[in-house]
N, C-alpha and C positions, 0 to 999 in steps of 0.2 A: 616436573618435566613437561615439556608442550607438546601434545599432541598433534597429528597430524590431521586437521579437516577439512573435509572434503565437500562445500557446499554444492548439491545439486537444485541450480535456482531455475526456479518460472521469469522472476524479475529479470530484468536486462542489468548488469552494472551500471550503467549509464541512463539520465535520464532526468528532466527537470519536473521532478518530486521526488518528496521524500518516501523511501521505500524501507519499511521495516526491514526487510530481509538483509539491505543494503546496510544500513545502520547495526544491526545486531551483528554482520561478519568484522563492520569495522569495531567495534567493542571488542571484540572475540579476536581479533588479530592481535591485540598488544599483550595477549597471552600463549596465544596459540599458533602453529603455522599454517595458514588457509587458502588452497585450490575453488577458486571460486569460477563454477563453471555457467558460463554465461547461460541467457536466452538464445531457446533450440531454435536457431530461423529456418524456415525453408526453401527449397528451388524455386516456390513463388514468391518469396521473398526476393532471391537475386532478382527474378524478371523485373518484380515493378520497380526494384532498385535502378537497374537498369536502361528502365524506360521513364526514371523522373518519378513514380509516385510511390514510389517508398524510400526508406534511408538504412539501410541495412548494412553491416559494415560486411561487403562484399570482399573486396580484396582480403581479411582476415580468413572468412569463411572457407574461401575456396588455394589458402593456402598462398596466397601472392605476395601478405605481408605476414611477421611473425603472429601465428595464433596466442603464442602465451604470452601477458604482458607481467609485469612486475608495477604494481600502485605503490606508490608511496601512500601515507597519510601523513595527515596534518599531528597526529600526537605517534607514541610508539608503533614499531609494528610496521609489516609489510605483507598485501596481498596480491597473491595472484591469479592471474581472471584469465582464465580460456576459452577461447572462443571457437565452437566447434564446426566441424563442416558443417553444413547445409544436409535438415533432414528432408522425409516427404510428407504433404500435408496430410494431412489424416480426420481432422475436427469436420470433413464435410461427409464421411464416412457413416450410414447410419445401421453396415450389416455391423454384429458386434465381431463375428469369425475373419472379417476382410478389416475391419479397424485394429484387431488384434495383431495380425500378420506381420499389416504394415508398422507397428510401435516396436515388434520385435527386432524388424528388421531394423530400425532409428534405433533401438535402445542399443543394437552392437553397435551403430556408425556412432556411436556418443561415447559408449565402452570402450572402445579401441583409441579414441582422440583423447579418457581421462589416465586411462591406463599410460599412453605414451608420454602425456604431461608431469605422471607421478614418477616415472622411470627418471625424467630430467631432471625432477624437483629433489629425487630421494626420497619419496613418502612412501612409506611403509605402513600396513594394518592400519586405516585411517579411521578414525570415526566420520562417515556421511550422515551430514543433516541434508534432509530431501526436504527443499520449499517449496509448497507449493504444488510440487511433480508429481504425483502419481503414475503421471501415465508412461515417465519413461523408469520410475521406481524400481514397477513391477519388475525391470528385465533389465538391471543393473545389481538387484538382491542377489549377495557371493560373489560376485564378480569383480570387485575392486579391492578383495583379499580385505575388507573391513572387520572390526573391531565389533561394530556396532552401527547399526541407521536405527535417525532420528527421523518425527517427518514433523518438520512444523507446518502447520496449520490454520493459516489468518482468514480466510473466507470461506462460506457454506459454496460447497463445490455444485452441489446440486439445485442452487439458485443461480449460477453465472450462466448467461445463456450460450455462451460458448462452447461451454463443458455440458448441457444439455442431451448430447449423445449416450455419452460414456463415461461423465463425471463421475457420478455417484458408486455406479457398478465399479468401476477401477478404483477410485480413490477404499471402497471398504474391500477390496483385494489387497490393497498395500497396506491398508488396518490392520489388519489380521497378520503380517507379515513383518513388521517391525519392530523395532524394541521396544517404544516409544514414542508417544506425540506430547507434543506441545501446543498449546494453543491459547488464541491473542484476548480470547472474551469466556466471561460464562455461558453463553450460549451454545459455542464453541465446543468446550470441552462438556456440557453435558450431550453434546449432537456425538461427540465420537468416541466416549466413554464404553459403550454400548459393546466396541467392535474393534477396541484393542486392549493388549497388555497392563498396560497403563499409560495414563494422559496428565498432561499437567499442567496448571495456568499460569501461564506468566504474560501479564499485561503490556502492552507500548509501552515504552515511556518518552522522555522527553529529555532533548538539549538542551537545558535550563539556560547555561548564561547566552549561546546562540540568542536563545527566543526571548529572552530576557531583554534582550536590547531592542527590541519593539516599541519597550514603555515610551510611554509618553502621559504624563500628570492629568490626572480629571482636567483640571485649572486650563488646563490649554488644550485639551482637547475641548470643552468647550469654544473655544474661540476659532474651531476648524469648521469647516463643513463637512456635515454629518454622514460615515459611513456605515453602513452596513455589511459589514464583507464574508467571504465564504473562501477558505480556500480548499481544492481537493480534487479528486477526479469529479467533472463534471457529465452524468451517465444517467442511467434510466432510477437509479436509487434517488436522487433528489427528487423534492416534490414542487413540480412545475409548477401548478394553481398555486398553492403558497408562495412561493417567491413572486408572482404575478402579484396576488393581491400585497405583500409588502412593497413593490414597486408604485404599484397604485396608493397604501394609504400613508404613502411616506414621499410624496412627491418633492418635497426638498431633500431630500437625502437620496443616494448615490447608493445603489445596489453592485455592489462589484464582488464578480464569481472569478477566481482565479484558479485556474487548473486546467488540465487536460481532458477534452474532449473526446467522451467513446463513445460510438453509436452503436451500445448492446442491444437496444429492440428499436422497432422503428419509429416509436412515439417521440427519442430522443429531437431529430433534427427541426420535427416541427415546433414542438416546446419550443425549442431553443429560439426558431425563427420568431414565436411569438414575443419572447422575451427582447429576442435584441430589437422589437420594433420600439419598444419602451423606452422615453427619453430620458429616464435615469439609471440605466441598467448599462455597465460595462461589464463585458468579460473581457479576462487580461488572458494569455497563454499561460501555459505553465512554466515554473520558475525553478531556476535552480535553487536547493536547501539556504547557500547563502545569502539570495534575495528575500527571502519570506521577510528576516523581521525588517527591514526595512518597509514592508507593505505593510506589515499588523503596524506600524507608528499610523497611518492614515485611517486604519479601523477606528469609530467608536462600538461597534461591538459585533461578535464573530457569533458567525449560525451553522447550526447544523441540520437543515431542511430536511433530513431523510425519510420515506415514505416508512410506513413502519408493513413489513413483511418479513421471512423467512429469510433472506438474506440479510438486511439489515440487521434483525435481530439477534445475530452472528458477529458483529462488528464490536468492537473499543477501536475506536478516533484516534490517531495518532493528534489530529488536531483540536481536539478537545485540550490537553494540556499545553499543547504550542500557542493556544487562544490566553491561557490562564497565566501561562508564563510573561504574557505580555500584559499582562493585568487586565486583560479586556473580558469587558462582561460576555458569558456565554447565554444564548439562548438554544436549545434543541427539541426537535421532537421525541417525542416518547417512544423511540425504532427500538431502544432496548435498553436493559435494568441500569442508571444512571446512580445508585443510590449513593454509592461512596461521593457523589459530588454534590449532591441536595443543598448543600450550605454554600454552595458558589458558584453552580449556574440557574437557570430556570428552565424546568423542563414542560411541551404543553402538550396538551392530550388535541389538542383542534388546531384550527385556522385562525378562528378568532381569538384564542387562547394565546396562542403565538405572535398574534399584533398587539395584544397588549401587553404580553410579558416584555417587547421590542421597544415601547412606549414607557415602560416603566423604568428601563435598562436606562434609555435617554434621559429620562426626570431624574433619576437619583444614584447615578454612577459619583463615586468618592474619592479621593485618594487612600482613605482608610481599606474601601472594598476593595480596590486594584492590588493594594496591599494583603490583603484576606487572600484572594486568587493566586497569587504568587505564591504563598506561601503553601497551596495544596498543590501548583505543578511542581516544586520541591523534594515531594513525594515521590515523585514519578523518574525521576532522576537515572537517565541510562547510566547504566552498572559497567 
């Protein structure tokens, strides 16, 4: 029988990347019935919408057009995505008794917009998976007449700098309160083991035949001009000096960063300006899921820059395997335990380490190795 679930997402439904959260509800629809309750925007959200520098969907928010929609997808299965009022900001908050207050008060304006959506949809006792949320968690636990909450878990809360406040303190309040986590890395589930019930790993995976159709033959890749590509949020976790010096010792080949731009600390925007002074360094915007393998055919081999910290460390790549599915050689840093893939990317501990792992990729990429890689994103195969 299909249960009734209730996602409470951090993600937006919409949006050009690919978002686990996104991905796992559409899997989860062709079995189950799914309340997918959008990103909480706020009243400064309507303003700058309003005034041209943001994109928030306004008229939903404040009730002008239908807040609940009905998604179709592309295989079985239908979900629905609510989009709730407009709450108040809270993230510039740094008493914890005045940040608390006001989430109380967001977490009823959220409660009362899922409550009315379950009453129209017919959902009863639902099981909520909380992504990502904590902060409106805490004060939606009982309230939605649940079965059960889950809290999946993809990033170290207490490395985002946003969450910096009040990440850590809330997110091991909602630990403590839950039936269950889920979590995207080993990192991950050893960081929140500690501080709930039980946790439990379950990795990315990957749209195999989507990212499949990326390939493109050694054979003729050779006869391309040579790229180097990245696709992903482009943020304070890349590691700027490295990609500089691949720009610099690959001056015939084509550095292209493809994703969306967050300026989480403030080292981001100069990095960037340094890079884009660079005469073979494109960054492309961010794309939607169906455009990616068309980009990975222009890759000859896909990076994963990331600085290695506390955050990172916390991470499994959704694009590690969307790189693999395309048969393209992987190169990464050593940001965290890689081991299951040892036999099909290369992983480097330096800078230098990394320009010639990138050097060797070029010299002796195969159709047999493109073939080996395929066959490990395989593995990964969304369920």
């Amino acid at each position: 029988m299909a249960l009734n679930l209730v996602c409470v997402a951090f993600p937006a439904w919409e949006g050009n990347y690919v978002k686990s959260t996104v991905e796992l509800m559409k899997r989860m629809a062709q079995r189950q019935k799914i309340l997918y309750v959008d990103y909480q925007y706020t009243y400064k959200d309507v303003l700058f919408t309003l005034i041209g520098r943001a994109n928030a969907p306004v008229k939903r928010m404040l009730g002008l057009a239908p807040r609940l929609r009905t998604m179709p997808l592309p295989t079985e299965g239908t979900i629905f995505v609510l989009t709730p009022p407009p709450v108040l900001p809270v993230n510039f908050l740094t008493n914890a008794n005045w940040y608390d207050r006001v989430q109380r008060l967001n977490g009823w304006i959220i409660q009362r917009s899922i409550r009315r959506a379950m009453k129209k949809l017919d959902f009863s006792e639902p099981v909520v998976v909380n992504a990502f949320n904590p902060f409106l968690g805490n004060y939606l636990l009982g309230k939605l007449n649940e079965q059960r909450t889950v809290y999946y878990c993809y990033d170290e809360i207490s490395e985002c700098a946003w969450a910096s406040n009040h990440g850590l303190r809330v997110e091991r309040q909602f630990l403590g309160k839950v039936d269950g986590v889920v979590t995207t890395s080993i990192g991950l589930e050893q960081s929140k083991l500690p501080w709930t019930k039980q946790c439990f790993l379950v990795q990315n995976g990957v749209d195999y035949p989507a990212f499949a159709a990326g390939y493109v033959d050694s054979s003729v890749k050779a006869t391309m001009k040579p790229v180097i590509g990245y696709i992903g949020t482009i943020d304070s976790r890349l590691d700027y000096s490295l990609l500089r010096e691949l720009a610099s010792r690959f001056e015939k080949a084509q550095l292209v960063l493809v994703g969306r731009i967050v300026a989480d600390k403030p080292s981001v925007e100069p990095d960037l300006a340094q890079l884009r002074s660079l005469p073979n360094v494109v960054l492309v915007d961010a794309q939607p899921p169906s455009a990616l393998p068309d980009l990975l055919k222009s890759f000859h081999i896909g990076i994963i820059p990331f600085v290695k910290n506390a955050q990172t460390a916390a991470i499994y790549p959704m694009k590690i395997n969307e790189y693999l599915a395309a048969g393209l050689p992987v190169v990464s840093t050593d940001f965290a335990p890689l081991d299951e893939f040892a036999s099909v990317i290369a992983t480097a501990t330096s800078t230098p380490a990394f320009v010639q792992a990138v050097q060797r990729a070029f010299e002796t990429d195969s159709t047999e190795n493109q073939h080996l890689r395929q066959q490990q994103a395989q593995k990964k195969l969304l369920g």
